[in-house]
C-alpha positions in Angstrom: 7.4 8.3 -4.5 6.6 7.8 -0.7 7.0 3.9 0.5 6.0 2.6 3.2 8.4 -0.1 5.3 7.1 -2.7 7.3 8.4 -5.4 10.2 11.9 -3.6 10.2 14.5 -4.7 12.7 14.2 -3.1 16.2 17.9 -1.4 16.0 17.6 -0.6 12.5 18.9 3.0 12.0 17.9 5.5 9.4 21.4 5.7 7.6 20.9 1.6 6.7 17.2 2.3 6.3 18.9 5.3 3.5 21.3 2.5 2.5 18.7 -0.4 2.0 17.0 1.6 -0.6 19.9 3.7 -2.5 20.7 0.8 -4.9 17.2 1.8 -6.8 17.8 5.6 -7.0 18.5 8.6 -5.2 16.9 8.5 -1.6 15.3 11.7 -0.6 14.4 11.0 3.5 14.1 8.1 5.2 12.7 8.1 8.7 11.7 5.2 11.2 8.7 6.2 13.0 9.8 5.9 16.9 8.1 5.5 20.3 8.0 8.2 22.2 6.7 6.8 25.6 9.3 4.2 25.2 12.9 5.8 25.3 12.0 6.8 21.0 12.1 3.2 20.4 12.1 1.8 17.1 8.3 0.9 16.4 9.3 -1.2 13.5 8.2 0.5 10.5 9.4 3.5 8.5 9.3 5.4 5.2 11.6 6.2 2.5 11.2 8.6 0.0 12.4 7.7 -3.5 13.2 10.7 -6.1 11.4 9.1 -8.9 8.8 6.5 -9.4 10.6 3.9 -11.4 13.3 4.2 -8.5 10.2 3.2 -6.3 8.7 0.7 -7.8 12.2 -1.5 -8.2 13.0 -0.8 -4.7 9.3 -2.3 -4.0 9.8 -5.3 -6.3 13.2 -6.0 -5.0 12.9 -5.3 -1.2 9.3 -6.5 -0.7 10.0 -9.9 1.4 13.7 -9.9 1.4 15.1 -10.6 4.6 17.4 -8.6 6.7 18.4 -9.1 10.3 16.0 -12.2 10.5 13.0 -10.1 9.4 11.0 -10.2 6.5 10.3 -6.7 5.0 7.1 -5.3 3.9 7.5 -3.0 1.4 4.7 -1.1 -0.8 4.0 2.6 -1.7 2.5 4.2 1.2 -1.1 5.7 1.2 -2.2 9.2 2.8 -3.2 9.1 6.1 -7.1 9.2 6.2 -8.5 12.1 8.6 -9.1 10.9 12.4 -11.4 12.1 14.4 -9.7 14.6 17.0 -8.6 12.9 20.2 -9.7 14.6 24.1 
């Protein structure tokens, strides 16, 4: 199960992002989406991949809203990306 993670703290890294999450179940990535134009910056969001989806959905329940580092974390399962229109 893919989840997306929103309003994560700035200097979050992507071992505690890992280590948020692997109280629910085995963690198969997690990755913070970065800025590139700003010295790969944290942009605040990320994704975690959860093995199975009852791991998921308790992660979801028990992480949605709980605070860490001052922020309050938005956690739900992440949709696919709909297709954009090429950029020129």
């Amino acid at each position: 199960m893919n989840i997306h993670v929103g309003n994560l703290p700035y200097k979050m890294t992507e071992e505690e992002l890992e280590a948020t999450f692997a109280p629910y179940g085995v963690v198969k990535s997690a990755k913070i989406i970065t800025d590139r134009e700003n010295n790969n910056r944290s942009k605040g969001f990320g994704f975690v991949e959860m093995e199975s989806q009852e791991a998921g959905n308790e992660a979801i329940e028990q992480l949605n809203g709980k605070e860490v580092d001052g922020r309050e974390l938005r956690v739900n399962e992440a949709r696919s990306r709909e297709p954009r229109p090429p950029r020129y």
